[in-house]
N, C-alpha and C positions, 0 to 999 in steps of 0.2 A: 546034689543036695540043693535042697530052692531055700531061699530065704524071704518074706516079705519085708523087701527093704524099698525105703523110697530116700531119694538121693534127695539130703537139705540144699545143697548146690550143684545142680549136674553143671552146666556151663558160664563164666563167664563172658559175653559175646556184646557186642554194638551194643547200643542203646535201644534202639529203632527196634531190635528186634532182639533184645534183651529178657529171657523166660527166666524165670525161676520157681523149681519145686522146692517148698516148705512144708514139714512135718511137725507140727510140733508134738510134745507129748501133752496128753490130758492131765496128768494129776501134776506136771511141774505147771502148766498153764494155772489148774487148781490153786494150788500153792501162792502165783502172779497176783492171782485174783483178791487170797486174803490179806495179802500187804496192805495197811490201811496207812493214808494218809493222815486221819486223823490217830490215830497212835503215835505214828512218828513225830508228830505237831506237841503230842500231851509228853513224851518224854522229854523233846528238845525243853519245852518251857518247862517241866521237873526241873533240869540240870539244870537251868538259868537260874532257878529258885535259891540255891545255895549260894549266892553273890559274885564267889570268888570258888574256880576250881585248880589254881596256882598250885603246882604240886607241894610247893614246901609251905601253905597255906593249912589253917587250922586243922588237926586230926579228930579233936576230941568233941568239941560241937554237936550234936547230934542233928543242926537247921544250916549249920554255912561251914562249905569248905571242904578239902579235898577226900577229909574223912569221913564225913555226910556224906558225900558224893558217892564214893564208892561202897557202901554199906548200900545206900539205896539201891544202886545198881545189879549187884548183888543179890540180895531180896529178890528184886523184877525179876533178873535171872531165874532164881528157884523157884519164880512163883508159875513161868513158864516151863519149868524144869518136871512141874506136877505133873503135864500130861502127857508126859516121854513113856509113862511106865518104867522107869526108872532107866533108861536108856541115856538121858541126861544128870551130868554131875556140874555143877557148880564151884569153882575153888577161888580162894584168893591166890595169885603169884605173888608172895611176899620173898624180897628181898632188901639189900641192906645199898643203896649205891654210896659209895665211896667218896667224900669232898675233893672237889676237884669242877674246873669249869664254872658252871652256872648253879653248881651244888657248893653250899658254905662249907657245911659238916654231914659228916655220915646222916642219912636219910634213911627211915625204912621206906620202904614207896610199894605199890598194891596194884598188883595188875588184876582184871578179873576174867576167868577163863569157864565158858562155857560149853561143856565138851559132850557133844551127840557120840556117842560110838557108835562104832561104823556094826552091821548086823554080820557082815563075814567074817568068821574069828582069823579066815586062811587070808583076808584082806589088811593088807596092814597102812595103806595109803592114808595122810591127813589132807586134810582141805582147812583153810584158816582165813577169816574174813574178820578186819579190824576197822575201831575208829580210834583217835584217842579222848579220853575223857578231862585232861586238864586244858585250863586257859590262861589266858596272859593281859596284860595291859601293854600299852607304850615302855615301861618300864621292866625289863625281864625279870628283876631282883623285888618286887614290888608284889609282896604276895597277899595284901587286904585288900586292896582298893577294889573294887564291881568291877569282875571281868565276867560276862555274861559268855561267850561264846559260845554262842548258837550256832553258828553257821563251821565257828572253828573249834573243835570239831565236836561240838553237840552232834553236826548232822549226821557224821561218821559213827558215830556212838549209837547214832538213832539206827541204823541202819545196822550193822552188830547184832542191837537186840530187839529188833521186829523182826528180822528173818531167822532168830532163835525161838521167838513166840512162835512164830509158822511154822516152821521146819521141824520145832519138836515133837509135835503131834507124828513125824512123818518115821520112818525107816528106810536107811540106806545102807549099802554094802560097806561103802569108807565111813570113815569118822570125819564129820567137821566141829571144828572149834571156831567159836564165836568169842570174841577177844574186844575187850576197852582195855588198853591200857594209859600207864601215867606217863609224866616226863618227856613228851614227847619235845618241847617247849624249850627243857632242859635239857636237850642234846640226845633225844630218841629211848629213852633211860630204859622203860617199858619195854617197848618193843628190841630191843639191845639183849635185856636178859633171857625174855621168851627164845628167842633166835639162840641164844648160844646154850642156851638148854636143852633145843630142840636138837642141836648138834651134838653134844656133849650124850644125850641121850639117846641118839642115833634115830629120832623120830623120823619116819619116810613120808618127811612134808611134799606132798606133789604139787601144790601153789596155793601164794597170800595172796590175797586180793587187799590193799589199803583203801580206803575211805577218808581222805581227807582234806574240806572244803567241799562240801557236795549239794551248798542248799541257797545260794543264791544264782541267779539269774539273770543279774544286771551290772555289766561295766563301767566301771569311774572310768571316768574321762572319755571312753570312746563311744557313750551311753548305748551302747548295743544290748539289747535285751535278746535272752535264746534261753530256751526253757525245752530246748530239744535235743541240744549235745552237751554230753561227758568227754571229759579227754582221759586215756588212757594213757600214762608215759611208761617207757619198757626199756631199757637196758638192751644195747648192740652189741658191744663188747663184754662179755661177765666179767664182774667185780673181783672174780675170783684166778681171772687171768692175766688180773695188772700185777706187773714184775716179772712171768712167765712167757720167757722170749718162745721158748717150744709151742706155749698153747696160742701165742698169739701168731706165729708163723705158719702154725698149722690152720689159724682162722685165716691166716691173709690165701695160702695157699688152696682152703676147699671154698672161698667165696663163701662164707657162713658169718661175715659180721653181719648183718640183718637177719639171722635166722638163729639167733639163743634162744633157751629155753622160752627166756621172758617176753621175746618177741612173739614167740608161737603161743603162747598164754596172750598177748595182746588182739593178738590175729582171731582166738578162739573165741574171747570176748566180743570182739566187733560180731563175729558171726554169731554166735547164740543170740546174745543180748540184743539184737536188731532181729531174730527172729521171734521172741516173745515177746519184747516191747515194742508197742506204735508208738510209733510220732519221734524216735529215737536213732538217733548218728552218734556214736562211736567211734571219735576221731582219735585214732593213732599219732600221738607224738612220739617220734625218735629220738627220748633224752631219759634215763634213769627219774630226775625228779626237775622240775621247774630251774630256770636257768640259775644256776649256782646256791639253789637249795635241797632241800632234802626229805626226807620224810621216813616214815616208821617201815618202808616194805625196804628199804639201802641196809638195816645189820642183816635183814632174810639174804639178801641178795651177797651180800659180803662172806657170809657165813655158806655160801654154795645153795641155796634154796630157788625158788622160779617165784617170783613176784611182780608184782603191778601196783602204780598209785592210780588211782581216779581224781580227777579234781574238775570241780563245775569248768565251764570254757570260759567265759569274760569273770574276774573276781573284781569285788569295790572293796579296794585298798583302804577303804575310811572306814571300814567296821574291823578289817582284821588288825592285832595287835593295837587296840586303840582304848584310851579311856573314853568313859561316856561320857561324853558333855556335846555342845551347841555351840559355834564358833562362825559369825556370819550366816548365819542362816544353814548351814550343813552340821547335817547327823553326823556322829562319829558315835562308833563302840557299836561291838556286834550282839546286836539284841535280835530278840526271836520275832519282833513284828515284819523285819526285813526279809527274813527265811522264806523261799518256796517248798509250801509239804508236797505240793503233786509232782514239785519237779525232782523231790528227795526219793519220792514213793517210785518212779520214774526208776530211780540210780540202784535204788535195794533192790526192786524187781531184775534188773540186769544181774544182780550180783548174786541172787536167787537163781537166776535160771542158768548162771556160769557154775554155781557150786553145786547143784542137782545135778544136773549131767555126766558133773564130773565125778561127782559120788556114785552115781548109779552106773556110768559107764566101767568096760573094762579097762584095765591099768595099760601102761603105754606098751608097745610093744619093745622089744629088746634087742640091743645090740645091732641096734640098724645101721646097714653097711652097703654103701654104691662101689659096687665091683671095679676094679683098676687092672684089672687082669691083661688088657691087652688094648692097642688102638680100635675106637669102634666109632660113629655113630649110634650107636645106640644105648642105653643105659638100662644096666641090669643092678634091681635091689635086692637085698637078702636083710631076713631078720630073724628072731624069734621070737616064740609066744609069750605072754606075759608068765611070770612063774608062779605066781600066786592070784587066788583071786579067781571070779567065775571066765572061762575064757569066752572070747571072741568068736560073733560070727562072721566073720572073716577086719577086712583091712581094707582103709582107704588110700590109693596112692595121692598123693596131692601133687600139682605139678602148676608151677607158672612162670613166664617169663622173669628174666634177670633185673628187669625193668622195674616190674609189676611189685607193687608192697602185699597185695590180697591175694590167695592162691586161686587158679581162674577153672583148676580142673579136679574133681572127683573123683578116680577110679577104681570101682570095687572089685575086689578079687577073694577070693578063698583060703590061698596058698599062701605062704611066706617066702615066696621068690616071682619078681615079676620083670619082664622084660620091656621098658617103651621104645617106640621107635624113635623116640624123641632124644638130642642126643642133651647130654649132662654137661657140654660144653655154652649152650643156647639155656638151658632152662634151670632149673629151682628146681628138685624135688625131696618130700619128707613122706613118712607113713605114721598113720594112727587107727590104732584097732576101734571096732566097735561092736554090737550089740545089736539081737533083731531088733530092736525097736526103733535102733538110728541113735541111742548114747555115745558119741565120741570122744576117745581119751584124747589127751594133747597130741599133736602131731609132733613125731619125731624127726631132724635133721639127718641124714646119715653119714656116717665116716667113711673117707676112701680104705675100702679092705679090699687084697688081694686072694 
């Protein structure tokens, strides 16, 4: 059987003599193209419009406040929602949080969920890309005072719903959901309920992408300007394996703490994301979320899910969590004149061409297993087909040093059992199915089976 496949990375090799074939697809390039920077620009300064976006800040307002806010959102939503052919639905996630924390008294709070169905009834996969929509000042309890956050996270929100306007015109085999939600400010409130719904509901989320802090470009203090890298932070260890002496013995034992789910979701981003965007580095951090913070993709991750945060590389400390005012000659409070749109339009486009792929690609393969059968050099894998969903034409082995963070080798095969000469004791390897066209699902890690 021939396939016309052309390998996105056949070798990692020297510099000096460093090749790389790139494919990309036309109508996800398509897609890249109508990201508009000036739309993300007109939403961010929408949401700055309503003064203060404080979750437990005015409801009933219809010009300022977290109830204006999401009503407007909303609306944008649906009004994008028109050219899905009804493909696209619109909803509020209302629920009730409970006092407690950074919450006085029971809250209703409003997440907004914008949901493309997936076009394979037999495909049941989600894909879920977020921003959040509330802000904050200096004061976390302080819920009137102008907190504009533009950058935190207007930008993420902007980004949510520009690649809902693009995407909905489109059809894909998975469902993605395009998601703002609230509270994030207040202890992740938002994204907290999504996630345990999404369990609760037994939704087959295959990966969040978060959005948050995505739109400036310039370092306090170390004034480094870069308008060319995103960081990506990913989870080594799952969240879901703290306390679990078994699953952490078996990670110490197959050499799999840098190969989670969310790592190979990070891994997947660097490479798509640098193959449809120019000018674009993709820097892998090795940490869940910023050093002893947090963010909206940790309840997905807690809750057993594959997530990622994004956050611009140098942040100015003096617009985030800040009132606005002037104090010796420096700006404070994050207003929208500070924001980069090309370098937001830049972040969406990545997050665009991670969540096409993955919707149009086949689902991951199954019960991937490196054979312990007996002492060898050599390393023999086994899997099987995805169970639902359109199948694959064929499967990529991925293989790289123990060293190496990036996978350095490609190799395609037909079958669902492959032999390298390489042995399992020197190198890394995972598989992920794909598609004539070159769509690849996540790569999978595999377990020692006998």
């Amino acid at each position: 059987m021939k396939f016309k496949l052309l390998l996105p990375l056949l070798f990692v090799v020297p510099a000096a003599m460093a090749q790389t074939t790139v494919k990309q697809d036309a109508a996800i390039k398509q897609m890249d193209n109508e990201v508009s920077s000036q739309n993300i620009e007109a939403i961010v300064r929408k949401l700055v419009t309503f003064k203060t976006r404080h979750t437990l800040s005015d409801t009933t307002s219809k010009t300022t406040g977290i109830g204006a806010a999401r009503n407007w959102i909303k609306a944008e939503m649906e009004r994008y929602a028109a050219a899905s052919n009804g493909r696209m639905k619109v909803e509020f996630d209302t629920f009730t949080q409970p006092a407690g924390g950074r919450i006085g008294k029971p809250t209703v709070l409003k997440n907004v969920l914008a949901i493309l169905k997936g076009a394979d009834p037999t495909d049941t996969r989600i894909y879920m890309v977020s921003g959040h929509y509330d802000s904050r000042v200096n004061d976390i309890k302080d819920s009137s005072s102008v907190a504009p956050g533009a950058v935190d996270d207007a930008s993420g929100t902007a980004v949510s719903m520009e690649l809902a306007r693009v995407m909905a015109k489109r059809s894909f085999p998975a469902t993605i959901i395009f998601m703002t939600v609230v509270g994030e400010e207040q202890g992740l409130n938002g994204s907290t309920n999504v996630a345990k719904r999404a369990k609760a509901e037994k939704w087959n989320v295959d990966a969040m992408l978060n959005n948050d802090i995505v739109g400036n470009t310039y370092g306090m203090e170390n004034g480094l300007k870069n308008n060319s890298t995103i960081r990506v932070f990913s989870e080594g260890v799952p969240s879901t394996a703290a306390g679990d002496a078994r699953a952490i013995n078996s990670l110490i034992g197959n050499g799999g703490e840098n190969d989670s789910p969310s790592r190979q979701l990070a891994r997947y981003v660097k490479e798509i994301g640098e193959r449809y965007v120019d000018h674009l580095d993709v820097k892998m951090i090795y940490r869940r979320d910023r050093f002893l913070r947090g963010g909206d993709q940790t309840p997905f991750l807690q809750n057993g899910f594959t997530a990622v945060r994004f956050t611009e590389m140098n942040e100015d400390f003096n617009r985030q969590h800040q009132n606005v005012r002037k104090e010796k000659g420096v700006d404070y409070g994050d207003m929208p004149d500070f924001a980069d749109y090309d370098y937001i339009q830049k972040v969406a486009r990545m997050n665009l061409s991670v969540l096409a792929n993955l919707a149009m690609a086949p689902a991951q393969p199954q019960n991937v297993g490196v054979s312990t059968s007996g002492l060898t050099n050599k390393t023999t894998l086994k899997w099987e087909a995805p169970k639902a969903g359109k199948q694959p034409a064929g499967y990529y082995i991925l293989m790289r040093e123990t060293i190496n963070p990036y996978w350095e080798k490609k190799i395609f095969v037909t079958g669902t059992e492959f032999t390298s000469e390489y042995s399992k004791d020197n190198y890394f390897f995972a598989v992920q199915a794909v598609d004539a066209d070159g769509h690849e699902s996540l790569a999978v890690y595999p377990k020692p089976v006998r």
